[in-house]
C-alpha positions as CSV (number, residue, x, y, z in Angstrom):
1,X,24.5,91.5,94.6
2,X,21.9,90.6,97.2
3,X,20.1,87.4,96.6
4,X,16.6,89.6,97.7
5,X,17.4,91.8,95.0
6,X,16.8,89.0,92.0
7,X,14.2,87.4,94.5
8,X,12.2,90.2,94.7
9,X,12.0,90.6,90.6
10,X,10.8,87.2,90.8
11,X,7.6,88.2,92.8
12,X,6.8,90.9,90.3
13,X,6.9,88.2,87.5
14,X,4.8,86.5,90.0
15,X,2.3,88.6,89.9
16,X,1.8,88.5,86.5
17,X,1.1,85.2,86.9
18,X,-1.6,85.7,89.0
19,X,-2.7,88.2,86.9
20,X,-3.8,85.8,84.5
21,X,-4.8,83.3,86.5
22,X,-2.0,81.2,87.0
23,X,-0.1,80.3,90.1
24,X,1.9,83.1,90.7
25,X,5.3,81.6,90.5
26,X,8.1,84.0,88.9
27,X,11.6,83.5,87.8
28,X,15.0,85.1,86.9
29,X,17.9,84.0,85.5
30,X,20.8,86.2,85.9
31,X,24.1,86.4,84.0
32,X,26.9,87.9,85.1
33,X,24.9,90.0,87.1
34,X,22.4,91.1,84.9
35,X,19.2,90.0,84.5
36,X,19.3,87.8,81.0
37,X,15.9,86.2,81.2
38,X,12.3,86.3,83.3
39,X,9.9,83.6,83.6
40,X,6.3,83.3,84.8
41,X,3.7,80.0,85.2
42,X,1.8,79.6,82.2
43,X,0.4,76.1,82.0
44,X,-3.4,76.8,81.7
45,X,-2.9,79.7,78.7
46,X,-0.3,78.1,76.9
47,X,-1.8,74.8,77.8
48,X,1.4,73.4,78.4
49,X,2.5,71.2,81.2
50,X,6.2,72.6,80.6
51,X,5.5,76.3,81.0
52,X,6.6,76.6,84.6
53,X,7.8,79.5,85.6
54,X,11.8,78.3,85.8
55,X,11.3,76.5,82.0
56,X,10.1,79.8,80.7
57,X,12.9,81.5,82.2
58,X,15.5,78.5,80.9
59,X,13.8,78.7,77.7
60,X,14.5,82.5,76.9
61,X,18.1,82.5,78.2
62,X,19.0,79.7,75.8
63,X,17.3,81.6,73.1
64,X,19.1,85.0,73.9
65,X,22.6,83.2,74.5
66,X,21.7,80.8,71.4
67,X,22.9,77.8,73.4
68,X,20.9,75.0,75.4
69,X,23.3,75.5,78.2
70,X,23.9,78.0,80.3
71,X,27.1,77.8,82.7
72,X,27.8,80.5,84.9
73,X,24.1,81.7,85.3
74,X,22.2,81.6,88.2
75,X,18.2,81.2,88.5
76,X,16.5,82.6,91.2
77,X,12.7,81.1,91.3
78,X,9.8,82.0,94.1
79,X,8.8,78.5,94.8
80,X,11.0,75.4,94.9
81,X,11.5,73.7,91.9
82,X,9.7,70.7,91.1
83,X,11.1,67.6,89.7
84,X,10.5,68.6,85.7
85,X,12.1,72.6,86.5
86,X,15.1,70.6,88.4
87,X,15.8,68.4,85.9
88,X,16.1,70.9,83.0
89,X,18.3,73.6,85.7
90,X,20.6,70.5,85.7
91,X,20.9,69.7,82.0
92,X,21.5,73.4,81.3
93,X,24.3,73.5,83.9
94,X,23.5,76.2,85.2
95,X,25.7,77.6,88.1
96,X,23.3,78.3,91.2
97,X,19.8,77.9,92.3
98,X,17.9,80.4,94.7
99,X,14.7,79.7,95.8
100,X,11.7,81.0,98.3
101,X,9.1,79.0,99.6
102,X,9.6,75.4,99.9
103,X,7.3,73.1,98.2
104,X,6.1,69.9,100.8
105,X,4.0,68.4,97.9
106,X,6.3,68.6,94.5
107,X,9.2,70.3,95.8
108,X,12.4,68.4,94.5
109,X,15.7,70.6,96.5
110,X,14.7,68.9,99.7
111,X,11.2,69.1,100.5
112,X,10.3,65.6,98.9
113,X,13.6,64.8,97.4
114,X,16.7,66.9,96.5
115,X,17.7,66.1,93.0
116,X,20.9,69.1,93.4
117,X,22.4,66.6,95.7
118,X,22.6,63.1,93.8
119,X,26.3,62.8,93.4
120,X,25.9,60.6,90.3
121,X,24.4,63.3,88.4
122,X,27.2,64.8,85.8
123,X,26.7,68.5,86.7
124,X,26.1,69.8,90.3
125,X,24.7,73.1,90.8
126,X,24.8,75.1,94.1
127,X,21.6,75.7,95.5
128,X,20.1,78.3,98.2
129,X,16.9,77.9,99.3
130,X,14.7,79.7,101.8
131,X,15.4,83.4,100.6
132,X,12.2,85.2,101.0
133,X,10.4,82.3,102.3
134,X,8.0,84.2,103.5
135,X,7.0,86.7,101.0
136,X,7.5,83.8,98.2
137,X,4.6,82.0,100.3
138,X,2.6,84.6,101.0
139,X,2.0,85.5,97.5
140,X,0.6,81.5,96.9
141,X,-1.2,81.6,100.3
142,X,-3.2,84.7,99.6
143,X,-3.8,83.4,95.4
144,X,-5.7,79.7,97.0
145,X,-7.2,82.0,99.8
146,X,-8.9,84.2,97.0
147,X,-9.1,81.3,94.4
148,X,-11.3,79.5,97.5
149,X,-13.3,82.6,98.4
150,X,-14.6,82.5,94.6
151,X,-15.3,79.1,94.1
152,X,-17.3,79.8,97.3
153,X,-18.9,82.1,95.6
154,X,-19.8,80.4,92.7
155,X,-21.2,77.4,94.9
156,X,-23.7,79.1,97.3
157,X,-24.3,82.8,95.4
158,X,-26.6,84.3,98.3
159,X,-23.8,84.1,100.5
160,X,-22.4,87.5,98.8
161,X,-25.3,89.2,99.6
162,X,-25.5,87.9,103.6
């Protein structure tokens, strides 16, 4: 199936992200074919540095499949993994990684380093990146844009009323 397919399931779990206030970063892990598990960021409501989107995801797949790891699947995430997400995709050996938007600041499959292609590693997983790039950062660029025009708000009230 079409990478854009899973990719674009990820944006809706986005968006439920953003619908509770969190970055809207989505994920889902596919088994097989079939989507197995869905993740969304939920660091501020669970008030848990772990709850990325991708360890959420990771989390419930294990759960379902009632093992820690999880050959053969494939994760496909809106924004590039961060050092923490990459870490755990690796220990669960999983199969493939597909992401969107690349992450200059914390992204860790290329954009500050690539942990997928350290050789020493035990477990290499194939990884995709750059599918729906533009969508995938979209959705963050409008959230800050909107998160920006509020604290703007919040700082000088009047200017609503201008």
């Amino acid at each position: 199936m079409d990478d854009r397919v899973y990719l674009r399931q990820a944006l809706d779990q986005a968006h439920n992200a953003w619908a509770l206030g969190e970055v809207p970063v989505g994920a889902v892990l596919v088994k097989d074919g079939q989507v197995i598990a869905t993740g969304f960021n939920q660091p501020i409501g669970t008030h848990d540095p772990s709850a990325h989107a991708e360890i959420m995801a990771l989390r419930a797949a294990a759960a379902l499949i009632g093992n820690y790891r999880l050959p053969g699947c494939e994760l496909f995430v809106t924004l590039e993994p961060c050092a923490m997400c990459a870490g755990a995709m690796l220990h669960a050996r999983l199969a493939r990684v597909v992401y969107g938007a690349s992450d200059p600041k914390t992204g860790c499959c290329g954009s500050v380093i690539n942990l997928f292609e350290q050789e020493k590693l035990n477990h290499q997983t194939e990884l995709v990146g750059g599918v729906m790039a533009e969508e995938c950062g979209q959705l963050l660029k409008d959230f800050f844009a909107e998160r920006r025009q509020a604290q703007q708000k919040q700082v000088d009230p009047g200017a609503a009323n201008a």
